[in-house]
Structures are given as C-alpha cells and as structure tokens.
C-alpha positions, 0 to 999 in steps of 0.5 A: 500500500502505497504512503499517503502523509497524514499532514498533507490529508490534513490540509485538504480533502478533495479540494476542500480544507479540512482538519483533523486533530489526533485520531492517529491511531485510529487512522492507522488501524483503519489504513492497516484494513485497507492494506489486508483488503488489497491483498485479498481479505475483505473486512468490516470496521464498526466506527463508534463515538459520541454525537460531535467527535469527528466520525465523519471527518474521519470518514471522509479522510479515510474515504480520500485515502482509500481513493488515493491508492486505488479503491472505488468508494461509496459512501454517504449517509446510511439511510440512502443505501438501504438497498446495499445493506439489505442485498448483503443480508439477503446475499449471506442467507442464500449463501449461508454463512462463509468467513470474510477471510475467502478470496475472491476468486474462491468467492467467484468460482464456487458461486457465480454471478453475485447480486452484491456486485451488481448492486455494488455497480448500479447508477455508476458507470464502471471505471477502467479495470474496476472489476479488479479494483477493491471497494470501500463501503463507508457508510455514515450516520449509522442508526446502530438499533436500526432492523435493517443495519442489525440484519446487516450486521449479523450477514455481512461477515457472510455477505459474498463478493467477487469482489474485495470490499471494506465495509465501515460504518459509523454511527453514534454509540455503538453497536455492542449491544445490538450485535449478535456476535463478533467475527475475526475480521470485524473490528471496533474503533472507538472515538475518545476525547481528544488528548489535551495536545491535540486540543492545544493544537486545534486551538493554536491553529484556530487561534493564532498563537500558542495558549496560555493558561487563560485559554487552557482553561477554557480548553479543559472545560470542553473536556476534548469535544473536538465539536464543543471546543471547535463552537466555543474557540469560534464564539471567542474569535466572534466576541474578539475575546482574546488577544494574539501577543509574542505568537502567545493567544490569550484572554482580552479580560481575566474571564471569557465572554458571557456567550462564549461560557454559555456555549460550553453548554449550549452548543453541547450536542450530547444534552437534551433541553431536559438535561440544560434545565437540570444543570440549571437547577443544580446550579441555583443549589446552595449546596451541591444535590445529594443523589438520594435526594433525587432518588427519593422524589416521586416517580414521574419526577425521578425518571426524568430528573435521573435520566437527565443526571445520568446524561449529564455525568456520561457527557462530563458535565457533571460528576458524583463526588460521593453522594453529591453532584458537582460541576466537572469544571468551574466554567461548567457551573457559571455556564448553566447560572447564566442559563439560568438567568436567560428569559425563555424564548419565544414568550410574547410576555417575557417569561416574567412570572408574577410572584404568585405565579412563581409560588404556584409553579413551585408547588406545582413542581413540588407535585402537589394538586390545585386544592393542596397549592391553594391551601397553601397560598391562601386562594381558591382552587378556581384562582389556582386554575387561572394562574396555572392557564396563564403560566402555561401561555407564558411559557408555552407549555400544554401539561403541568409535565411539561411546566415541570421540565421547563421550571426544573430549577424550582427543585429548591432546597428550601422547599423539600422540607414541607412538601405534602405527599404528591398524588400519582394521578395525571390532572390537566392544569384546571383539575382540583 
C-alpha cells in the first residue's frame, strides 16, 4: 500500500480544507484494513463515538485515502443505501454463512454471478479495470438499533463478493449491544476525547498563537469535544475575546465572554433541553444535590430528573463526588447560572412570572394538586386554575409535565422540607 502523509490529508480533502486533530491511531488501524483488503481479505470496521467527535471527518479522510491508492468508494449517509445493506443480508442467507477471510476468486468460482456486485455497480458507470479494483463501503450516520443495519450486521461477515470490499460504518454509540456476535475480521474503533495536545493544537491553529493558561482553561472545560471546543474557540474569535501577543493567544479580560461560557453548554450536542434545565437547577443549589435526594422524589419526577443526571455525568458535565453532584469544571457551573438567568424564548410576555405565579409553579413542581397549592397560598382552587392557564401561555407549555421540565430549577432546597405527599394521578392544569 502505497504512503499517503497524514499532514498533507490534513490540509485538504478533495479540494476542500479540512482538519483533523489526533485520531492517529485510529487512522492507522483503519489504513492497516485497507492494506489486508488489497491483498485479498475483505473486512468490516464498526466506527463508534459520541454525537460531535469527528466520525465523519474521519470518514471522509479515510474515504480520500482509500481513493488515493486505488479503491472505488461509496459512501454517504446510511439511510440512502438501504438497498446495499439489505442485498448483503439477503446475499449471506442464500449463501449461508462463509468467513470474510475467502478470496475472491474462491468467492467467484464456487458461486457465480453475485447480486452484491451488481448492486455494488448500479447508477455508476464502471471505471477502467474496476472489476479488479477493491471497494470501500463507508457508510455514515449509522442508526446502530436500526432492523435493517442489525440484519446487516449479523450477514455481512457472510455477505459474498467477487469482489474485495471494506465495509465501515459509523454511527453514534455503538453497536455492542445490538450485535449478535463478533467475527475475526470485524473490528471496533472507538472515538475518545481528544488528548489535551491535540486540543492545544486545534486551538493554536484556530487561534493564532500558542495558549496560555487563560485559554487552557477554557480548553479543559470542553473536556476534548473536538465539536464543543471547535463552537466555543469560534464564539471567542466572534466576541474578539482574546488577544494574539509574542505568537502567545490569550484572554482580552481575566474571564471569557458571557456567550462564549454559555456555549460550553449550549452548543453541547450530547444534552437534551431536559438535561440544560437540570444543570440549571443544580446550579441555583446552595449546596451541591445529594443523589438520594433525587432518588427519593416521586416517580414521574425521578425518571426524568435521573435520566437527565445520568446524561449529564456520561457527557462530563457533571460528576458524583460521593453522594453529591458537582460541576466537572468551574466554567461548567457559571455556564448553566447564566442559563439560568436567560428569559425563555419565544414568550410574547417575557417569561416574567408574577410572584404568585412563581409560588404556584413551585408547588406545582413540588407535585402537589390545585386544592393542596391553594391551601397553601391562601386562594381558591378556581384562582389556582387561572394562574396555572396563564403560566402555561407564558411559557408555552400544554401539561403541568411539561411546566415541570421547563421550571426544573424550582427543585429548591428550601422547599423539600414541607412538601405534602404528591398524588400519582395525571390532572390537566384546571383539575382540583
């Protein structure tokens, strides 16, 4: 296999730039199946990681590669070659199941015309010699839990081919827990975070100059998204919040601009809204919320509060510091206090709640019935109505479950004491 330089792929892809940070390792492994695919084994590589860690720029330099030394590649999005996919599956039940690792002419002398080649071919015209020329199939976007993609991931090991072809096929998370089994000749490849040289170099590029201890600690909070850091150096080159001196980039002030702390969570492809307004609430703790806290709340309210914890904790944002939840960083925490204080959008009366109506949301999301929040705030039940149908059109929800998701920072201390037992009842906002 002929030596492709990783730099010179790094600079430009078909004619457009397009970057790469680290990933070195996976690089070579992926190059290393395209060497055995030239020399007559055919191979399945299984690309997995979180949403915004580069699987498709991985792909398309992987793809530039294999067309460099000498494969025909297909590729794009998996939904648009359903067909490919299917016609491996159905090709492997036919023929029952034979390992990758048979040749070509094996292949071709035992089973004749191949449907799999046919489709391989079909609406592109045949280049000169491409009968010979081995295939990468690298299919992106993969939806892993997808019927189709299990059904080609139990038959491709089996899918027959005159000719050689490498399977890859990325998606987000991964496929270990709808695989049925493994073979030889599949292999994982698994994206982490970036190393903290490589997110040093994306931002000494993007940047200008070498980072300082100013920038560094921006960088860490990223924790080596290679997308939250890309979104979150652009939001500082776009507020002209830092300044390039000696070759040496750092901030223009002792902090980093608003917009560009609050975008270490917004722009954070791996939190759900549910999960925003969770970290807001955590924030407008005192002190940090103790898991069995959040344990012993009512049932429909720990579902979504715990399943909103643990998407935060798999995305680095928050961490269990025994029994207490903290912020992974400091810039973390002020990004979700700023949330916090962010008006809701979309709200033709400001999201401004009257003090009345900021009592009634919190024992609403304390799960108590209109008969019980009107005891407590000394009105009746018809006026505890009123307010909750003018609360849900400020803030444009339809549901007191919907309310709650969007009011999760009224999960106050101060009022966990004196809560009276919620009801495991659903009642639309007029109910008593």
């Amino acid at each position: 296999m002929s030596a492709v330089s990783a730099d010179s792929c790094n600079r430009h892809i078909r004619g457009r730039e397009v970057n790469l940070y680290g990933r070195t390792h996976e690089q070579w492994v992926i190059r290393q199946r395209l060497h055995r695919i030239r020399h007559g084994r055919s191979n399945l590589i299984l690309l997995q990681g979180p949403k915004g860690y580069g699987k498709t720029t991985l792909v398309n330099r992987i793809s530039d590669t294999a067309r460099q030394v000498g494969f025909e590649v297909i590729g794009g999005p998996a939904a648009q070659h359903k067909r490919l996919l299917l016609t491996a599956s159905l090709m492997a039940a036919t023929t029952g199941f034979e390992p990758f690792s048979g040749t070509a002419e094996e292949s071709s002398a035992a089973h004749g015309p191949d449907l799999l080649d046919e489709v391989l071919g079909a609406g592109r015209p045949a280049p000169r010699g491409a009968a010979a020329r081995p295939v990468l199939v690298a299919l992106d976007e993969v939806a892993w839990d997808d019927p189709d993609v299990l059904a080609a991931l139990r038959a491709l090991p089996a899918a027959r081919s005159a000719r050689r072809v490498l399977w890859l096929l990325s998606g987000t998370g991964g496929p270990a827990a709808h695989a049925p089994h493994r073979h030889p000749d599949t292999i994982e490849v698994t994206l982490g975070p970036l190393h903290r040289r490589d997110a040093l170099r994306m931002a000494a590029d993007r940047l200008g100059g070498t980072p300082d201890a100013s920038v560094e600690r921006l960088i860490t909070a990223c924790g080596g998204h290679p997308g939250l850091l890309t979104a979150a150096l652009a939001a500082l080159t776009d507020e002209g919040g830092y300044r390039v001196c000696g070759g040496v980039a750092s901030l223009a002030a002792a902090t980093p601009p608003q917009r560009v702390v609050a975008t270490l969570l917004t722009a954070d492809p791996r939190l759900s809204a549910r999960t925003r307004d969770l970290l807001q609430a955590v924030a407008a703790r005192q002190l940090p919320p103790r898991m069995s806290e959040l344990t012993h709340l009512p049932d429909g309210r720990a579902v979504s509060v715990l399943g909103a914890v643990r998407e935060a904790v798999e995305a680095g944002v928050l961490v269990l510091d025994g029994d207490r939840l903290r912020f992974r960083h400091p810039l973390l925490y002020e990004a979700a206090a700023l949330l916090r204080h962010e008006p809701p959008a979309g709200d033709a009366e400001g999201g401004v709640l009257s003090p009345t109506e900021e009592a009634i949301t919190r024992l609403v999301a304390a799960g108590l019935t209109n008969r019980q929040i009107a005891s407590r705030v000394n009105l009746s039940p018809h006026t505890v109505n009123f307010h909750l149908r003018k609360i849900f059109q400020k803030l444009g929800v339809c549901s007191r479950v919907e309310l709650v998701g969007t009011r999760l920072h009224l999960l106050g201390p101060e009022f966990d004491a004196d809560l009276t037992p919620p009801t495991h009842e659903s009642r639309p906002a007029h109910a008593g």
